[in-house]
KOLKE-520937 format. One record per residue (C-alpha): chain; x, z, y. Coordinates in nm, 2 decimals, padded with zeros to 4 digits. Example, Ala and Ser with C-alpha at 12.3 -4.5 7.8 and 13.67 -1.06 7.14 Angstrom:
! KOLKE-520937
['A'; [01.23; 00.78; -00.45]];
['A'; [01.37; 00.71; -00.11]];
END
This chain:
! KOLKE-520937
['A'; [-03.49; -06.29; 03.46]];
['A'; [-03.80; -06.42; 03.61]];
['A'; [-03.99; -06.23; 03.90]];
['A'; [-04.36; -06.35; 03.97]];
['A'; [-04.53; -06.31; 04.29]];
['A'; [-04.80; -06.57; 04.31]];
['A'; [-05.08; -06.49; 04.54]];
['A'; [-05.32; -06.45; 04.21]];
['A'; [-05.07; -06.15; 04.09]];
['A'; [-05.06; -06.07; 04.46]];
['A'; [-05.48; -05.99; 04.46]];
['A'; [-05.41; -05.75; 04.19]];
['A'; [-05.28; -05.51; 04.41]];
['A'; [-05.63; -05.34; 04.52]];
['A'; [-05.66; -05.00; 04.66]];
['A'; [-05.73; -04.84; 04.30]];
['A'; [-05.40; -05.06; 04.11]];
['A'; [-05.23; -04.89; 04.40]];
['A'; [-05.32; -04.51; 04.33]];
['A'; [-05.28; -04.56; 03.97]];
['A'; [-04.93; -04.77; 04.00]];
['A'; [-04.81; -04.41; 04.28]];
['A'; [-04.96; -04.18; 03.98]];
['A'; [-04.77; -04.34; 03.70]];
['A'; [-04.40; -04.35; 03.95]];
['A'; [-04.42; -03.98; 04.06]];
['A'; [-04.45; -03.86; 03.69]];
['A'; [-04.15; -04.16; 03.54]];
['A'; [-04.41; -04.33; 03.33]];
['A'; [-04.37; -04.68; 03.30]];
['A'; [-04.67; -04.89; 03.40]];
['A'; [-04.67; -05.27; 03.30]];
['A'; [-04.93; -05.55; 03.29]];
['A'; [-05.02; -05.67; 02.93]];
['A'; [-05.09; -05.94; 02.70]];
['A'; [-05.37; -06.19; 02.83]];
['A'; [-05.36; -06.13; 03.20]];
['A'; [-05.00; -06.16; 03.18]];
['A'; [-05.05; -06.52; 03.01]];
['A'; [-05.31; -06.61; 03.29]];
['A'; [-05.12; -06.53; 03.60]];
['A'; [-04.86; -06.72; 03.44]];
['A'; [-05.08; -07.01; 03.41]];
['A'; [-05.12; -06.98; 03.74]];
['A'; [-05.49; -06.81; 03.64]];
['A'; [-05.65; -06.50; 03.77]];
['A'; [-05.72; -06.28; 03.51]];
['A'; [-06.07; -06.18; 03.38]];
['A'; [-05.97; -05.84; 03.29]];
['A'; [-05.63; -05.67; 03.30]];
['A'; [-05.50; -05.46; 03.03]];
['A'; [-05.24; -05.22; 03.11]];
['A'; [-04.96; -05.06; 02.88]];
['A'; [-04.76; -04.72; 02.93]];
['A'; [-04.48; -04.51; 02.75]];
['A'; [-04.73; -04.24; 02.87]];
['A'; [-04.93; -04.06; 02.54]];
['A'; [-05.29; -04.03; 02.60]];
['A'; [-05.29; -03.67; 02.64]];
['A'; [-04.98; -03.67; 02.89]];
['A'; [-05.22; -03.96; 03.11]];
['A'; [-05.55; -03.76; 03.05]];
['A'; [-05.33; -03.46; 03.20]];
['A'; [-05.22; -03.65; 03.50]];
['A'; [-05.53; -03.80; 03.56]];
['A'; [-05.77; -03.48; 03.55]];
['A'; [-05.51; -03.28; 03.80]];
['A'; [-05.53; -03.57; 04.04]];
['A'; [-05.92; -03.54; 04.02]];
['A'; [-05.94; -03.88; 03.87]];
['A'; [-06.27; -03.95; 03.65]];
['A'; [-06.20; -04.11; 03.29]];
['A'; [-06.45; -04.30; 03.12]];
['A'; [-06.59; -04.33; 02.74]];
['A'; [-06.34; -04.20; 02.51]];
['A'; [-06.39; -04.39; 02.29]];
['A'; [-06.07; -04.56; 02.29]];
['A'; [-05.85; -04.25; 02.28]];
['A'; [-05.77; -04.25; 01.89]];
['A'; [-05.59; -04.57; 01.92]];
['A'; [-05.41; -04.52; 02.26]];
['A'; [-05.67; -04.59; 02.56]];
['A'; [-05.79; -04.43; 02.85]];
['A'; [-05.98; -04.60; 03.12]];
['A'; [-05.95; -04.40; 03.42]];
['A'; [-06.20; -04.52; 03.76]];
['A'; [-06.05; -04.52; 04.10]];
['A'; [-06.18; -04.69; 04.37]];
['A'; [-06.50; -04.81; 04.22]];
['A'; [-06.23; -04.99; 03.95]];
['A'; [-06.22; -04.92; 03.60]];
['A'; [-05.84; -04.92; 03.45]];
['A'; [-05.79; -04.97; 03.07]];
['A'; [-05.45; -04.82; 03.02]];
['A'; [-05.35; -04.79; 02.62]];
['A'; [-04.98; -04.63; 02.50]];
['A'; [-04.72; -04.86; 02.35]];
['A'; [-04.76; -04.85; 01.99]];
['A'; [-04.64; -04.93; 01.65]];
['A'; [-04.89; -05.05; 01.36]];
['A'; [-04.78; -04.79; 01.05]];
['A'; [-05.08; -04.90; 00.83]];
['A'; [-05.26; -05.24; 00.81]];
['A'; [-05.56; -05.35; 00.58]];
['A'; [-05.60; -05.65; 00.72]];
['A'; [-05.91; -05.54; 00.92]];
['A'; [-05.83; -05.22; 01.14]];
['A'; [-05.43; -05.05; 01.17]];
['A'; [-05.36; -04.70; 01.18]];
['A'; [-05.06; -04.68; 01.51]];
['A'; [-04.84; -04.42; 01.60]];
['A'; [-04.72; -04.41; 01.99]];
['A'; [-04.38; -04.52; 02.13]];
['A'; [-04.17; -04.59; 02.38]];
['A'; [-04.07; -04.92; 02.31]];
['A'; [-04.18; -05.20; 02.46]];
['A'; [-04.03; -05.46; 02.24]];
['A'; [-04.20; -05.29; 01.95]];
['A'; [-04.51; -05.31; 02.10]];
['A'; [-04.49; -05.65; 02.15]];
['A'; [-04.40; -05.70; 01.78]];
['A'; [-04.73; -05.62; 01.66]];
['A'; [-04.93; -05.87; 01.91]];
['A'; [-05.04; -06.17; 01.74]];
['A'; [-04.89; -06.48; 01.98]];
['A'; [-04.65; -06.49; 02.17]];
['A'; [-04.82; -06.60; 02.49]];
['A'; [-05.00; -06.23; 02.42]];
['A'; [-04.73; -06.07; 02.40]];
['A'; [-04.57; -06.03; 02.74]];
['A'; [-04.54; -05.76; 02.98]];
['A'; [-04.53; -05.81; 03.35]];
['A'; [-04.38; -05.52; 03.53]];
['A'; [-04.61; -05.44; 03.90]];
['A'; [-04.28; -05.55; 04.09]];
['A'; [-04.35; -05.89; 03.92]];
['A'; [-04.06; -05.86; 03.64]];
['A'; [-04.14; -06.01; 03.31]];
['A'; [-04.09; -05.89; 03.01]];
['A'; [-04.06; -06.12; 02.73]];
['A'; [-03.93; -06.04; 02.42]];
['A'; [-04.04; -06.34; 02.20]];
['A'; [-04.01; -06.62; 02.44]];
['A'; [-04.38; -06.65; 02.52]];
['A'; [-04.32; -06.79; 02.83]];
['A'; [-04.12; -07.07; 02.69]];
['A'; [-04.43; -07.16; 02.47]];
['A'; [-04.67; -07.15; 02.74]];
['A'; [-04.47; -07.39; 02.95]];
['A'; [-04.43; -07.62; 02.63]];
['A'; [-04.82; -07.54; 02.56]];
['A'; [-04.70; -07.44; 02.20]];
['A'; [-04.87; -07.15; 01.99]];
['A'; [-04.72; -06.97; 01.76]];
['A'; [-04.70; -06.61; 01.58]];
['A'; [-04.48; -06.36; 01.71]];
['A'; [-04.25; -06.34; 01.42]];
['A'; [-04.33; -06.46; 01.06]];
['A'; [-04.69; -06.57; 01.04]];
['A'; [-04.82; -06.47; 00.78]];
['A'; [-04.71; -06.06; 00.84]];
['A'; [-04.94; -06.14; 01.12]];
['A'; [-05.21; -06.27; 00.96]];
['A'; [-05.23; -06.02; 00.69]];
['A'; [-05.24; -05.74; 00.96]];
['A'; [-05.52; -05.88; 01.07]];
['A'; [-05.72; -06.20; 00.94]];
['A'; [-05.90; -06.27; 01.26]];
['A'; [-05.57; -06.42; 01.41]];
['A'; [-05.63; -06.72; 01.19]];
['A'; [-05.89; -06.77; 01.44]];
['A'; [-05.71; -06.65; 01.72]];
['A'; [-05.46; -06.88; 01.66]];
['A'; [-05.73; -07.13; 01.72]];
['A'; [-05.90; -07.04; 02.00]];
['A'; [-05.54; -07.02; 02.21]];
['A'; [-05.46; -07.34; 02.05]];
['A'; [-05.78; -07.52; 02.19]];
['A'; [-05.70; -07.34; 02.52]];
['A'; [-05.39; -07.41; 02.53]];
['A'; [-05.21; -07.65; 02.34]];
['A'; [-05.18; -08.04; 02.49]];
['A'; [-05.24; -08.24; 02.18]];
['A'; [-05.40; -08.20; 01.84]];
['A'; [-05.16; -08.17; 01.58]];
['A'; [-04.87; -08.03; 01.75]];
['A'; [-04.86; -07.75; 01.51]];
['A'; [-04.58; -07.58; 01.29]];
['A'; [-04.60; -07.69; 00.93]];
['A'; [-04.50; -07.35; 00.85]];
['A'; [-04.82; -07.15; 01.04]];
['A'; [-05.03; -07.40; 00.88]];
['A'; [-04.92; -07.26; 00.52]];
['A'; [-04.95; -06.94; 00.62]];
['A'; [-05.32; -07.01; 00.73]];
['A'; [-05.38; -07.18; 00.43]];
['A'; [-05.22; -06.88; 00.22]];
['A'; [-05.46; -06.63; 00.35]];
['A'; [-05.74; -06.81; 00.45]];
['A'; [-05.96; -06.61; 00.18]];
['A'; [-05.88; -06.31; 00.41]];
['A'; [-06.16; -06.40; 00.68]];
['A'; [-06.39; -06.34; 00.36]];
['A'; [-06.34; -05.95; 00.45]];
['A'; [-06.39; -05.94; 00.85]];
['A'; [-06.76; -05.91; 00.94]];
['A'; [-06.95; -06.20; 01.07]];
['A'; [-06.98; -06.07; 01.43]];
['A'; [-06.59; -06.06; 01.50]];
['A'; [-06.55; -06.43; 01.37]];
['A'; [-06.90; -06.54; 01.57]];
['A'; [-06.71; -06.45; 01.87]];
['A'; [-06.42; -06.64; 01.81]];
['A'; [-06.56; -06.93; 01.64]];
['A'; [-06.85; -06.97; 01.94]];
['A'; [-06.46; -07.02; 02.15]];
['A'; [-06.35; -07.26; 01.94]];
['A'; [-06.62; -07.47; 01.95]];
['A'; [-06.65; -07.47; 02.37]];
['A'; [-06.27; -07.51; 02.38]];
['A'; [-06.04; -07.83; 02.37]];
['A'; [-05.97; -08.02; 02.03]];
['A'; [-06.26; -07.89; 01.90]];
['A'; [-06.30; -08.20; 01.65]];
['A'; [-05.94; -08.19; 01.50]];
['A'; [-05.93; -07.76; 01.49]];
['A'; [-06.27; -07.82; 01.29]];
['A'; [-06.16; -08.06; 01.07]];
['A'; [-05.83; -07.87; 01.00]];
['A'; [-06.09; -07.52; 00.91]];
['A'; [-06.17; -07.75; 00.59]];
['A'; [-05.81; -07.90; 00.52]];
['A'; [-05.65; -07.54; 00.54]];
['A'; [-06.00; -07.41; 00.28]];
['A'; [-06.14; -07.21; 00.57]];
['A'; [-06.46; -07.30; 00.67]];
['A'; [-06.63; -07.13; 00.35]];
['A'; [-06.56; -06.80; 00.42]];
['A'; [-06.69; -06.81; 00.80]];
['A'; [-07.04; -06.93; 00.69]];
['A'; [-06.97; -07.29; 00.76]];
['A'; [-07.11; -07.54; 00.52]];
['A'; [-06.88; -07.65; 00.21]];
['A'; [-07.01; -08.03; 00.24]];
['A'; [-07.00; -07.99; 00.61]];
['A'; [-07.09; -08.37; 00.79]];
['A'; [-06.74; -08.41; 00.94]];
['A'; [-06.84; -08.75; 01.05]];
['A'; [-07.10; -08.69; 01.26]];
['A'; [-06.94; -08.33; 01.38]];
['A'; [-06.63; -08.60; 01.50]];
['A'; [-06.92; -08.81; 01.74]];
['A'; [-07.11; -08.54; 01.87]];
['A'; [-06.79; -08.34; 01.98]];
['A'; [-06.69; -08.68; 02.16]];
['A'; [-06.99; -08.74; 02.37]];
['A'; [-07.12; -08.33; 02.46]];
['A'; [-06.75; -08.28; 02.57]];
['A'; [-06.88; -08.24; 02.98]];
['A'; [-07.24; -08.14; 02.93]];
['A'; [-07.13; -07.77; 02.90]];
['A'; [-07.36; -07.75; 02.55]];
['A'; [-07.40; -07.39; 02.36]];
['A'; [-07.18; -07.34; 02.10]];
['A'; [-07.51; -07.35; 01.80]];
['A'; [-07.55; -07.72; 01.94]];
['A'; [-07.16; -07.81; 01.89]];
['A'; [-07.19; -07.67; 01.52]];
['A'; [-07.52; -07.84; 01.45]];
['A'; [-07.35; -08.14; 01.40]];
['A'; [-07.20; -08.00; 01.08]];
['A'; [-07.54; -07.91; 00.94]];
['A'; [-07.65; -08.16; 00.68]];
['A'; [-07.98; -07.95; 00.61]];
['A'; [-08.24; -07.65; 00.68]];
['A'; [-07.99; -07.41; 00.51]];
['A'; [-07.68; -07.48; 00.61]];
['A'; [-07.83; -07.28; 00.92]];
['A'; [-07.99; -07.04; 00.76]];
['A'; [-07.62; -06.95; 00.54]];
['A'; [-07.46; -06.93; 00.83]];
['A'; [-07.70; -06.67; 01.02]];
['A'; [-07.63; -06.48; 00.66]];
['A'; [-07.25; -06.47; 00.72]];
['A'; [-07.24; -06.43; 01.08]];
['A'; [-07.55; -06.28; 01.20]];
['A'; [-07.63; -06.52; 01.48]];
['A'; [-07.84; -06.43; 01.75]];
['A'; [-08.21; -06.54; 01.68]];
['A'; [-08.23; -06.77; 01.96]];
['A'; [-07.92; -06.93; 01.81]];
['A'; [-08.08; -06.94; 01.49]];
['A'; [-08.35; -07.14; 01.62]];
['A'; [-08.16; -07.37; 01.81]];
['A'; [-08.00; -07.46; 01.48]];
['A'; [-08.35; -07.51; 01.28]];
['A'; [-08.47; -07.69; 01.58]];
['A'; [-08.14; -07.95; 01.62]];
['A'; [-08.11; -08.03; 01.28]];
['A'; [-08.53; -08.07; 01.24]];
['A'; [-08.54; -08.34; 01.52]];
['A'; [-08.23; -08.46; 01.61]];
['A'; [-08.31; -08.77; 01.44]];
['A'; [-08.72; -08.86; 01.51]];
['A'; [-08.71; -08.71; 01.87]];
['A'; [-08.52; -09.03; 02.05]];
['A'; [-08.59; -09.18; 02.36]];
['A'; [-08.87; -09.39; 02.42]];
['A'; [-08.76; -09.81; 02.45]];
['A'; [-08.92; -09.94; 02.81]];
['A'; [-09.01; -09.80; 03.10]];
['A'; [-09.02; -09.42; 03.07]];
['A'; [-08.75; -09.28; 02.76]];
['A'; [-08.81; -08.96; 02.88]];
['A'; [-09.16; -08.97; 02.75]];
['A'; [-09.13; -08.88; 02.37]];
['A'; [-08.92; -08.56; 02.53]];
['A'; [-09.22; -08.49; 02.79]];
['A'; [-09.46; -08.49; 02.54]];
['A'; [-09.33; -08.25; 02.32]];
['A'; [-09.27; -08.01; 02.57]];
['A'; [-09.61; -08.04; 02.70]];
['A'; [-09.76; -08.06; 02.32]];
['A'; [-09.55; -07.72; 02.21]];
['A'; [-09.66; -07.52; 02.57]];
['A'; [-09.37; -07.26; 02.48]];
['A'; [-09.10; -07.14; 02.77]];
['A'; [-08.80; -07.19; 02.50]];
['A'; [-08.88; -07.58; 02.44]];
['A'; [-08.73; -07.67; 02.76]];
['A'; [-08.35; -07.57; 02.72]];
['A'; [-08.41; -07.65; 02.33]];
['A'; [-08.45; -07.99; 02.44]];
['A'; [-08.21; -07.98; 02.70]];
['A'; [-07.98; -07.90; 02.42]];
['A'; [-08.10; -08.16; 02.23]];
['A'; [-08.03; -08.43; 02.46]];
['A'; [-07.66; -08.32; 02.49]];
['A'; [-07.65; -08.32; 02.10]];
['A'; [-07.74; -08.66; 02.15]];
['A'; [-07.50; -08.76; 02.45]];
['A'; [-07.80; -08.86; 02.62]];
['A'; [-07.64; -08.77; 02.99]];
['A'; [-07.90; -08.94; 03.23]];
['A'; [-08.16; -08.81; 03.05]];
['A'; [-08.03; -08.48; 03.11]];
['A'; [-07.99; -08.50; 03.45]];
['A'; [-08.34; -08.64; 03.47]];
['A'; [-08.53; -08.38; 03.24]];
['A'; [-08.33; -08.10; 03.45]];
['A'; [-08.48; -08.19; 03.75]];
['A'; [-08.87; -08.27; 03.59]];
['A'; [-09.07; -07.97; 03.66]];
['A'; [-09.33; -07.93; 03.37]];
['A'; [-09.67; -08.04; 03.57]];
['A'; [-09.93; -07.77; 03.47]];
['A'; [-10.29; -07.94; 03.37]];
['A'; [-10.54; -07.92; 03.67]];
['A'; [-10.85; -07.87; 03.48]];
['A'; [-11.00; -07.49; 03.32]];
['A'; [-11.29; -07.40; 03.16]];
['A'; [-11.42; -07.28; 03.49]];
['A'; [-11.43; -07.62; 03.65]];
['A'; [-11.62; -07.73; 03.32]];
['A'; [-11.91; -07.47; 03.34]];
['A'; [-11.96; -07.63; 03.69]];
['A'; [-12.02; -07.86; 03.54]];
['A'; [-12.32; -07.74; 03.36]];
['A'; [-12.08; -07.76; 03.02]];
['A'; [-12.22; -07.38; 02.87]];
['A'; [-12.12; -07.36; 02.53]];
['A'; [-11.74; -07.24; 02.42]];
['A'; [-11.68; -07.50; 02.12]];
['A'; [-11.83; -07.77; 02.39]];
['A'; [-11.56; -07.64; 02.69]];
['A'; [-11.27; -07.62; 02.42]];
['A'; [-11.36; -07.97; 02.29]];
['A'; [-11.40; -08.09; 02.62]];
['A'; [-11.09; -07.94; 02.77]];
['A'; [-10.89; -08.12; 02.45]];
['A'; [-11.00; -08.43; 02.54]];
['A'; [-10.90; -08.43; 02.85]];
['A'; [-10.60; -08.33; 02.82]];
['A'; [-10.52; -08.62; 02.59]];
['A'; [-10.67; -08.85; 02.84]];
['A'; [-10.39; -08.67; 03.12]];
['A'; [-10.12; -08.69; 02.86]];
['A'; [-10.23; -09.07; 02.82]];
['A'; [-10.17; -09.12; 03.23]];
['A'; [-09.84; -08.96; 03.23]];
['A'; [-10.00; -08.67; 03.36]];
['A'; [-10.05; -08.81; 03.67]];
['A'; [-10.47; -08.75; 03.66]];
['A'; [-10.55; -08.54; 03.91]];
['A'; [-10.85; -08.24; 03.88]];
['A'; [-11.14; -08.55; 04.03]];
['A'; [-10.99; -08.81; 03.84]];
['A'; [-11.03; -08.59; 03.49]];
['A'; [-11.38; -08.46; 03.57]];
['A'; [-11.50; -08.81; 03.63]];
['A'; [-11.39; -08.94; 03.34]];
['A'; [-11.59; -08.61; 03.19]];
['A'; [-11.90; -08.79; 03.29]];
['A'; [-11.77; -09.08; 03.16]];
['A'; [-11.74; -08.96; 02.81]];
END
């Protein structure tokens, strides 16, 4: 048996983890740590948020809870097992051990237990699918911890009863393996089938659940060879991905954005061979707008917009930020250059404050300039002339060159 007691499991233990651990022992209901937290700590991670499991039912809890004056929050959980009770300005998501009775592949319908190694049955890996008890015991029923110190991922049980119980976890199964797993390839022949088997499944989960995993996937390791494997295993067609999708390029881009933390839209770009292949995927998946743009705006100039030979590359990139005078252009070509593996020009265009032109309309009427059409005219043409200098013209050196012209 394994007992943890790392100084990241050791921080756990916060004023609230306290009350609710001395609730849970005076009534004999067993309080464990579950399924992702579990994995981290044993990574040697802390957790982002802790999920908690009990052989208490939601009413007995609920009871407990409201005669020790504790608040519960949103209810909204309660039908399949959770309450999330607030202690110490801490919120505590504590769901019943439960069994899956009916699956469609989408939602289940669970009856409570008392059995923890049921309850770990129904998880989908088994790095997910251990239980840390708060005196640092774990409980592993499925040898998750094995896997995690090999880095392997696998199903808890036969894969494809997994997969049909939900048909997310083909996803799943990627996202932990990018996270996870050492090389690329290092996977059962056997999962693969299953994947393959049921891949027309993720044709029936909405397009918000897979954007969520998929936008993992593609900021995780071995993106390039999970990608690839989405087509091999007949995937990628029914998350909104591109049947003809440009594998080649989506293999160099991956290799040189790896460290400029890119958004996940500019990763996938690389897949897009045209105009639609965006706007299909925004149809199956619902993208944000902003990441909808991104996409029409990568795939529009990713190849004209390149750095300028000589002196100033930057210049080309300058000028269209200058030319298009919107807030967004600045972080769409930021993206752009990472697209591009452009890494000093990234660096340089991140620290390139946008210069705002020094001349108005008012300076012009000073100038004894009355007319509107004359002072928009006027303003145009010296702008072009500043854009010319690298906008480096200052307010006197623009006005002369007014006279001038």
């Amino acid at each position: 048996a394994m007992k943890l007691q790392s100084p990241q499991f050791q921080a756990l233990f916060t004023p609230g983890l306290r009350s609710v651990a001395e609730l849970f022992e005076k009534k004999n209901y067993e309080l464990r740590i579950a399924g992702g937290a579990v994995r981290d700590l044993l990574s040697g991670m802390t957790p982002q948020d802790i999920d908690f499991a009990t052989t208490a039912t939601p009413s007995e809890m609920k009871e407990m809870f409201t005669s020790a004056g504790v608040r519960l929050i949103n209810n909204k959980g309660e039908k399949h097992g959770t309450i999330t009770a607030r202690l110490h300005e801490q919120n505590f998501e504590i769901t019943t051990l439960r069994i899956d009775v009916v699956t469609d592949g989408r939602h289940a319908e669970v009856e409570f237990t008392t059995d923890w190694e049921k309850d770990a049955e129904r998880r989908d890996l088994t790095v997910n699918s251990m239980f840390l008890g708060l005196d640092g015991m774990l409980y592993d029923f499925f040898n998750g911890y094995e896997d995690l110190k090999n880095k392997k991922i696998r199903f808890v049980g036969k894969a494809s009863e997994r997969i049909q119980e939900d048909y997310l976890r083909i996803l799943r199964y990627f996202r932990f393996y990018g996270r996870i797993a050492e090389d690329p390839g290092d996977h059962e022949p056997s999962t693969l089938q299953a994947i393959r088997e049921n891949a027309k499944g993720l044709a029936g989960i909405s397009g918000e659940r897979i954007w969520v995993e998929l936008k993992k996937i593609l900021l995780g390791n071995h993106v390039n060879h999970l990608v690839q494997l989405m087509y091999e295993l007949d995937i990628a067609q029914y998350i909104g991905l591109p049947l003809d999708g440009n594998l080649e390029e989506f293999a160099r881009v991956t290799k040189s954005i790896q460290n400029l933390s890119p958004k996940p839209m500019t990763v996938l770009t690389a897949l897009f061979k045209v105009k639609d292949d965006v706007t299909n995927l925004d149809l199956r998946l619902n993208i944000s707008k902003e990441e909808k743009n991104l996409g029409l705006f990568l795939v529009k100039h990713r190849q004209e917009l390149t750095k300028a030979t000589g002196p100033e590359p930057l210049r080309p990139y300058q000028d269209f930020i200058m030319d298009s005078r919107e807030a967004s252009t600045n972080s769409k070509i930021c993206e752009l250059l990472k697209y591009q593996g452009e890494e000093h020009l990234l660096r340089e265009i991140q620290q390139w404050t946008v210069p705002s032109f020094p001349v108005s309309g008012h300076d012009l009427r000073k100038m004894g300039v009355s007319s509107g059409k004359e002072i928009g005219a006027a303003l145009q043409q010296l702008r072009d002339e500043w854009k010319k200098s690298g906008y480096h013209m200052d307010k006197e050196e623009l006005l002369s060159c007014l006279k001038k012209l």
